[in-house]
N, C-alpha and C positions, 0 to 999 in steps of 0.2 A: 741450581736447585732452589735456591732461594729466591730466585727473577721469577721462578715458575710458579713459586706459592704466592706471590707477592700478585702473580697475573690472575692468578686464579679467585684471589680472592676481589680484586678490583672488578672481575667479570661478573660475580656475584652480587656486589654491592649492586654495580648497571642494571642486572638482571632483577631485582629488588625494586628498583626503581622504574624501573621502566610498567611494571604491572598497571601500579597504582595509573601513571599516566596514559596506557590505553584504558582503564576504566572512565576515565576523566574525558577520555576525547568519545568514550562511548555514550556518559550522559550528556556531552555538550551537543552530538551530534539528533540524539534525543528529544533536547528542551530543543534545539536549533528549528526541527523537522517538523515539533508538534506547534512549536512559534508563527514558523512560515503558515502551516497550516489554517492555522486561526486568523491570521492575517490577511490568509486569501480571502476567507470567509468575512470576513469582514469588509473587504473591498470589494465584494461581489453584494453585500449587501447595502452599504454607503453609495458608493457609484454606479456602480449597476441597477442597483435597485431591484435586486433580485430577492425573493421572498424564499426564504428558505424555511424547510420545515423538517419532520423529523425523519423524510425518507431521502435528507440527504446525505451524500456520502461523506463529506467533509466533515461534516456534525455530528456522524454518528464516531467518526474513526477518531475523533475527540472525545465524544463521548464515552466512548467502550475503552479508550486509555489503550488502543491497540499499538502495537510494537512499531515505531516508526522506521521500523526497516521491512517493514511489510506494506507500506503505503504505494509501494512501486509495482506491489507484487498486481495487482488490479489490471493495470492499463498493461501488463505485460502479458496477462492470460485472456484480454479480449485483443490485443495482437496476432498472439496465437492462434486463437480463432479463425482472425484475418486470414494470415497467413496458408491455414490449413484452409479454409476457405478458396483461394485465389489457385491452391497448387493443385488439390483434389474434389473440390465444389464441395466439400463435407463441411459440416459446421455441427456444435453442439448444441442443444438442446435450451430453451430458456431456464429448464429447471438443472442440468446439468449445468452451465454456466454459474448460476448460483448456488448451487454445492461447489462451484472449482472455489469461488471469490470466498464464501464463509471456510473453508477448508484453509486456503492459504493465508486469512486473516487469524487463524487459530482462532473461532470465536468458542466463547463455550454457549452451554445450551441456553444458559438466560442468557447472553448475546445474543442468541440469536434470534429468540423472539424478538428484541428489536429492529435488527438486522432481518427486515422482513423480505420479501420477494417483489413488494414494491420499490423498495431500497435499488434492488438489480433493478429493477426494471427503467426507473430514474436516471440509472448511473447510462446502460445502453441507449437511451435519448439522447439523451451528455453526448456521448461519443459518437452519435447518427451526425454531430456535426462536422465530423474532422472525413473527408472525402475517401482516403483511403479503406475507412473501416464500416463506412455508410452501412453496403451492402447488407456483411456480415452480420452486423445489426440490427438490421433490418429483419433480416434471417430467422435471429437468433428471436428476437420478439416475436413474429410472424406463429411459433411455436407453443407461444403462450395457453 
């Protein structure tokens, strides 16, 4: 009886500790994501010499302090697209599209005047490079 209380309380202590430490790997993964982020940007405008401005996406997803577990969510709903695209010739709408991205960004309404429909429109050029998703993006502006 006493190895049981003795276990029980050693599992509580763990259990105590262990919180704190998935908060900690929550804000490292956080500053980690928003890091990278910045860093691209930055190497797109050093070496690339790419001119960035306020309809892009990288700048803005810094800027609006958006959840960096949502940075994935973007390229994973004009996938979808693709996808539904390639299976059923159906594809969404330019404006549709850009209520999925501000939807899944959680923005609020002043977000979103920044986060304008130029922003989408920037972001689907971006991705008219990558061969797979050309089409659908094509498509999807084609709509405008």
């Amino acid at each position: 009886m006493k190895n049981l209380i003795e276990l029980e309380e050693r599992i509580k202590r763990i259990e105590e500790e262990i919180h704190p430490i998935d908060r900690l790997d929550g804000t490292t993964f956080e500053l980690t994501e928003r890091l990278n982020r910045a860093v691209g940007l930055l190497i797109r405008v050093v070496e690339k010499n790419e001119q960035i401005d306020k309809k892009d996406l990288d700048y803005l997803l810094l800027k609006l302090r958006v959840d960096a577990n949502k940075y994935y969510e973007v390229p994973t709903i004009i996938n979808k697209a693709a996808i539904s695209y390639k299976k059923t010739g159906e594809y969404p709408t330019f404006y549709e599209i850009h209520q999925r991205i501000t939807e899944a960004l959680s923005l609020t309404e002043k977000d979103k005047k920044d986060f304008s429909i130029e922003v989408t429109e920037s972001l689907l050029k971006r991705y008219m490079d990558v061969e797979e998703i050309f089409n659908v993006c094509e498509k999807i502006l084609s709509t405008k």
